[in-house]
N, C-alpha and C positions, 0 to 999 in steps of 0.2 A: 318575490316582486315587491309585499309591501316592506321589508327589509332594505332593497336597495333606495324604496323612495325615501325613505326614511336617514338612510344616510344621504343621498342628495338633499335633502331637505333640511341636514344638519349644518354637510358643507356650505349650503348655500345662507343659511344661518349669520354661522362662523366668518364666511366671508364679509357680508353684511357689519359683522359687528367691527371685524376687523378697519373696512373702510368708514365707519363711521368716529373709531377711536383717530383712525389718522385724517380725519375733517377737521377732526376737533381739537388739534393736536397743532400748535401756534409757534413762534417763533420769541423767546421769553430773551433774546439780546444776542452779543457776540463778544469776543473773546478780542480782549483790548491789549490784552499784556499777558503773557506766557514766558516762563524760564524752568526751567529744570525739566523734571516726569509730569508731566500732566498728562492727562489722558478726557476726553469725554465722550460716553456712550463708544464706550471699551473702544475706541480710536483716539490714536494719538492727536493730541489738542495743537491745532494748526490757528496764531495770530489770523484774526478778524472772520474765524470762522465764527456760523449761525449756531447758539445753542436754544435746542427745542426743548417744548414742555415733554415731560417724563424721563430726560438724558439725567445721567451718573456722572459726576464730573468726580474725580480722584487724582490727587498729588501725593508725588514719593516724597523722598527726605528730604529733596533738595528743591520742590516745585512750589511756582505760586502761579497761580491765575486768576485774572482779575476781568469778569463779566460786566458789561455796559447793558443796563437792560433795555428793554422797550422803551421805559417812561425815563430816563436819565439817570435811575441808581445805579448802584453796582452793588456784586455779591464777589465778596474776596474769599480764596480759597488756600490757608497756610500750609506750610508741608506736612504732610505722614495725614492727609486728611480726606473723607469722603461724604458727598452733597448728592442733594438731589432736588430738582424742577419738576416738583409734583403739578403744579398749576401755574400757570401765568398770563393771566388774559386780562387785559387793560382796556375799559370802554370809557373813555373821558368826556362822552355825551351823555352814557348813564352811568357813573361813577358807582350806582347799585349794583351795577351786573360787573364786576370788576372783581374778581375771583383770583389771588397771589397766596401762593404754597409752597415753602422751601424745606427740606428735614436736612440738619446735618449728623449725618448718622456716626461719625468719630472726628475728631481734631477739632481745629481751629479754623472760624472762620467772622468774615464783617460782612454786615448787611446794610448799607446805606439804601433808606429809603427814596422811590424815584415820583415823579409829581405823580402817576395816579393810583400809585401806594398813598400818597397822603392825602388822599382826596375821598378813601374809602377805607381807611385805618380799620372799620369793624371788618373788612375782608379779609386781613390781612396773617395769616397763620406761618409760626416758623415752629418748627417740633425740633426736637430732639430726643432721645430711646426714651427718655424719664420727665421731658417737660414740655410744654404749649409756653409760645412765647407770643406776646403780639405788642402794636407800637401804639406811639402818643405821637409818631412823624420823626423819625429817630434814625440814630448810626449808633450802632450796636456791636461788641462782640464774642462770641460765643465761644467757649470751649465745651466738649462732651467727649468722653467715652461709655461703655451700656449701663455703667452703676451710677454718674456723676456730673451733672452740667452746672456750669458757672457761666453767671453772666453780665458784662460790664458798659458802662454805656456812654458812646461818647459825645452824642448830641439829642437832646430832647430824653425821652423818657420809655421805658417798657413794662407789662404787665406779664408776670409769669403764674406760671400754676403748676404742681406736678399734674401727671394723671391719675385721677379719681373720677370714680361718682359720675357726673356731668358733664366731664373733660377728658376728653379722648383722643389718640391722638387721629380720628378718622375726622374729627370736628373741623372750622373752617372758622377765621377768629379769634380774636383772647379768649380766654375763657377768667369771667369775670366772677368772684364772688366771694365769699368770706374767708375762704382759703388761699386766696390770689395774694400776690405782693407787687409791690412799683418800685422801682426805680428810676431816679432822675438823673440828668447831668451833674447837677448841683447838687448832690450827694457825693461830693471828692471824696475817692479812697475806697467805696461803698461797693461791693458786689452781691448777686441773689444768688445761691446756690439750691440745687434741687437733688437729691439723693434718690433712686429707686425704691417704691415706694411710700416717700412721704410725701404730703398732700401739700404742705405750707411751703415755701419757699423759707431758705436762711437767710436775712440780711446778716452778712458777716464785713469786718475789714481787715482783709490778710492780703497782701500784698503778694506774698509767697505762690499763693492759690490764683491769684486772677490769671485770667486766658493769656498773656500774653505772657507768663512764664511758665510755659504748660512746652517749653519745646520749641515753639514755633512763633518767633517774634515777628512785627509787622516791617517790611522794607522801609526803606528811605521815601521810596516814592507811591507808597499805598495813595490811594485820592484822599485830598484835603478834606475833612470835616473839622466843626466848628467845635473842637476843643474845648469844652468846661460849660459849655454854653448852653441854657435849657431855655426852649423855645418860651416866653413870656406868654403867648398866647393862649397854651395850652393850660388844661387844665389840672391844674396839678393838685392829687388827691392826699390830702393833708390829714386822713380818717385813721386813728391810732391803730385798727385793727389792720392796715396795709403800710403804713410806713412809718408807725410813730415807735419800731422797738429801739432801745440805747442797744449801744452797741461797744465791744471794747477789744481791742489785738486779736482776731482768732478765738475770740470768745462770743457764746450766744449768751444774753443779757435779757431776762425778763421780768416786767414788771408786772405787780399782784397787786388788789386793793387790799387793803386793809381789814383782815376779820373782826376787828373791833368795831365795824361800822364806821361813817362817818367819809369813805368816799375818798380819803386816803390814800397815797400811793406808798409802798413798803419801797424804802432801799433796794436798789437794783440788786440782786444776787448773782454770780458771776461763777458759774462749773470750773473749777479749777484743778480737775482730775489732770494730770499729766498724759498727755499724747492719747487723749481721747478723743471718739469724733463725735463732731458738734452735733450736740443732744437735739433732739426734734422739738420743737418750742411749739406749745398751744398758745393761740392766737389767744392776745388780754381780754379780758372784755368791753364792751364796747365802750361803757361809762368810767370814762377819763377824761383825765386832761388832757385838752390838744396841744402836740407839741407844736414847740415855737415852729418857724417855717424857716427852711434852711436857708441862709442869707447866700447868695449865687454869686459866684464873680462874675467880674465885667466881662461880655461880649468883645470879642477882640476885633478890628475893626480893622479890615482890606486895606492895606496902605495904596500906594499907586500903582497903576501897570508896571510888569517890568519893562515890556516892550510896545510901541505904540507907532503908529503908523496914520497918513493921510497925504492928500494933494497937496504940495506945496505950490499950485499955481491952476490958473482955471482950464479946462480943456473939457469938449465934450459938450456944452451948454453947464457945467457945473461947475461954482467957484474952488476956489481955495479953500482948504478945511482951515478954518480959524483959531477951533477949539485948540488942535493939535499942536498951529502955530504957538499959540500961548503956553503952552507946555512946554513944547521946547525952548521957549523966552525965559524957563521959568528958572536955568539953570541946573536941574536936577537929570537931564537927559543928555547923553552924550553919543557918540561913533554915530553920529547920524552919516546913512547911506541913503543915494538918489539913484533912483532907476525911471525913466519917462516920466511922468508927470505926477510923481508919487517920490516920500523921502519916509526913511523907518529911523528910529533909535533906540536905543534901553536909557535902562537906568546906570547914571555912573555909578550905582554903588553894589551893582550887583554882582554876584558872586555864584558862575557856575558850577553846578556839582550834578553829575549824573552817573547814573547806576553803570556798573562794570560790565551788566551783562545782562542779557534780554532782550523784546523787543516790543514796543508800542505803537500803537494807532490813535493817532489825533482825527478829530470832528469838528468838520472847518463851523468855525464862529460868525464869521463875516467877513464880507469880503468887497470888493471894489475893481471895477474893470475898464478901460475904455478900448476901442477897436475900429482900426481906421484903414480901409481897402486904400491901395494907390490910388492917386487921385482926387480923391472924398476929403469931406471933411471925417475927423474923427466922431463916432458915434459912445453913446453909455453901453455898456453890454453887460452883461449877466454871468454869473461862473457857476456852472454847473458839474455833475458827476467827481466832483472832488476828494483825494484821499491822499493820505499823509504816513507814512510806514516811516519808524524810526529802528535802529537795529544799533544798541547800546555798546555791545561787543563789540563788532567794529567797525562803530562811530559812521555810521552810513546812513543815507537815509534817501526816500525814493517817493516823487507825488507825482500826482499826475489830477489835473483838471480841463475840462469844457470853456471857453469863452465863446457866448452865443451872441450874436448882432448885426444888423445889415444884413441880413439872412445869409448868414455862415456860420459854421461850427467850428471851430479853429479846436483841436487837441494841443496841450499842452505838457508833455512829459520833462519829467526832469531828473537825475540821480546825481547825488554828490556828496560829499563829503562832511562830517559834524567836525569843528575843529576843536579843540580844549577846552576853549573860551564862548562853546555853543553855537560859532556861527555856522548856516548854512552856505555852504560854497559848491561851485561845479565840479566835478569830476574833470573835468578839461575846460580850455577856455575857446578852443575850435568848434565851439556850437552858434546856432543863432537863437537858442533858449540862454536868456540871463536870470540868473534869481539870486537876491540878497537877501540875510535872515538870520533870525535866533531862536533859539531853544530856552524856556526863561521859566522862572517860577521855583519857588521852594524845591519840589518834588518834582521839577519839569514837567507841570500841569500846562504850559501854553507854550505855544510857538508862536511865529508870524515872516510872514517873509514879502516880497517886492519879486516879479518876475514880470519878464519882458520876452516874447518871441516875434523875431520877424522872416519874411520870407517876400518874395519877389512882388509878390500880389496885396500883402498886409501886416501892419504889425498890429500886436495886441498887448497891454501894459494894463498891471492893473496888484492891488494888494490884497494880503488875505490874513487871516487870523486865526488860528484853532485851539482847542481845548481838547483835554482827555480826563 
């Protein structure tokens, strides 16, 4: 008897714990873009599906997938690679209780921080078999397999550490301290390497070794980060024992004081054994010279929309967009299209290019509606429930949104066609759904389009704008 209570008492345990791991257990983003093998939480990885805290995400030789998280980052995943969403809980009320966990356990992968990653940067942990990485608000990318990680960085800055001592990989955060190294933007060329077992990170520059010649380059259309650019605000640690080593091709470069006294820095000595691997370097000590501070190139600077859109005329109690008109005065905008009391254009100088194959989800931007029952005057309305499926293979693409007003909910679907030249067109022209529109941006980061639908009792017109 007391046997059996004993195992109820376990089940009931077990159960317990079971439902409390999946309380606690959140929604860390969804899956923006998928091509090849992907797989997450051993199911095949389905465009705009939810991925949850504790899911395996894994790509074969030919897969990428690209996560939108909660807070607006994304976690890129290259091929022949496998991750994991140990934690991801975002509280932008107490940015303290704000707890983000990522481990890539092989290949290659990018970590673009999202706002409340950077709002609680000391929360912020990404492991690898041999190293703790954490950020300064950063875009990062990692290569690892279990003896080897490198790491390069392409906006703001990271703190790495092997695991030792203090630094585990069970810990939660950088792991900060004499043994740690940084890396910024503005160290072009410059990657930290961590080897199994050693505690100090290598600032090395080998070109050959950085992640992105590891196998598994980044697409055309990975998400735009700011290229070369270190965030000016942050604080960048200029302390010899984390970022002041020289450095030369493939070579580790250390500097000694002087045993003669006197404070001295000896000529840099340089390992020049052939096809050796880069010797483990003990950190200088502390009393030196500070190196100069790496002079940064310029911030590159967002030229104009490519696609831009507004009322060309007042309806609804609301004027004409002005702004928009002056833009298009400006000469730089061309193929302006009108649909109801709305007109779109691009840039004449842009130049379509999109990927052969995949498919992505845009996140409406903003948007613009009006909706006018027979009869009535037209009223301002609202667009709600909106979503945008792009499908690159073949050139298709499917939205559908809400316009709410005058107490109706008007549904809006649409499928049609991407034309060469990026524009959105109908599938046929026997509809009473109209929509005009483009696909625009370097890496086809934005759309926008014009749609109009009428029916016996109301028409509805109205613009929209999205990002990915």
């Amino acid at each position: 008897m007391r046997n059996q209570f004993h195992t109820m008492l376990a089940a009931m345990l077990l159960g317990l714990g079971m439902l409390a791991s999946a309380a606690h257990a959140g929604e860390a983003g969804k899956l923006v873009f998928v091509t090849g093998q992907v797989s997450v939480a051993a199911r095949p990885a389905v465009l705009d599906a939810a991925v949850q805290e504790g899911d395996e995400l894994t790509t074969g030789a030919d897969g990428y997938v690209y996560v939108k998280t909660v807070d607006q980052g994304f976690l890129v995943l290259r091929p022949n690679s496998k991750a994991r969403i140990v934690a991801y809980h975002i509280d932008t009320q107490n940015p303290a209780n704000t707890r983000v966990k990522l481990e890539l356990l092989s290949g290659v992968a990018r970590s673009i921080s999202g706002v409340g990653v950077k709002q609680a940067r000391q929360n912020f942990r990404f492991n690898t078999p041999v190293a703790a990485i954490g950020v300064r608000g950063t875009d990062f990318v990692v290569y690892t397999d279990q003896q080897t990680s490198r790491v390069t960085v392409i906006s703001g800055g990271v703190v790495v550490s092997g695991f030792a001592g203090g630094c585990g990989p069970e810990g939660g955060g950088p792991c900060e301290g004499g043994a740690s190294r940084e890396l910024f933007a503005g160290q072009a060329g410059l990657m930290l390497q961590v080897q199994r077992g050693q505690t100090s990170p290598q600032l090395l520059r080998s070109p050959v070794m950085s992640p992105a010649d590891q196998g598994a380059p980044a697409r055309p259309d990975e998400p735009v980060g700011k290229v070369g650019a270190s965030n000016p605000g942050t604080d960048v640690n200029l302390d010899a024992q984390k970022s002041g080593n020289a450095l030369t091709s493939g070579k580790q470069i250390t500097q000694t004081t002087n045993p003669g006294g006197g404070g001295a820095l000896v000529p840099p000595q340089v390992d020049q054994k052939p096809d050796a691997d880069p010797p483990v370097v003990t950190p200088p000590p502390v009393v030196v010279v500070p190196p100069t501070p790496p002079v940064l190139p310029p911030v590159t600077v967002r030229g104009p929309e490519e696609v831009i859109w507004g009322r060309y005329q007042a309806i609804a109690g609301g004027p004409a967009d002005a702004e928009v008109q002056a833009k298009l005065g400006g000469g730089t905008y061309a193929a302006q299209e009108f649909l109801g009391a709305y007109q779109i254009a691009r840039l004449k100088t842009t130049a379509y290019v999109a990927p052969r194959e995949g498919t992505a989800s845009f996140v409406l931007a903003g948007s613009d509606a009006v909706l006018q029952r027979t009869g009535r005057d037209a009223v301002q309305a609202a667009v709600e429930d909106a979503h945008l499926d792009v499908d690159f293979g073949t050139r298709t693409f499917k939205t559908g949104l809400t316009v709410v007003g005058d107490e109706l909910r008007v549904p809006v679907n649409i499928n049609g066609n991407i034309t060469k030249a990026g524009e959105l067109v109908n599938t046929t022209l026997l509809t009473d759904s109209k929509i005009k529109g483009y696909l625009g941006g370097a890496n086809v980061e934005e759309a926008a389009y014009l749609f109009q639908v009428k029916s016996s009792t109301v028409t509805v017109n109205g613009a929209t704008k999205w990002s990915r």
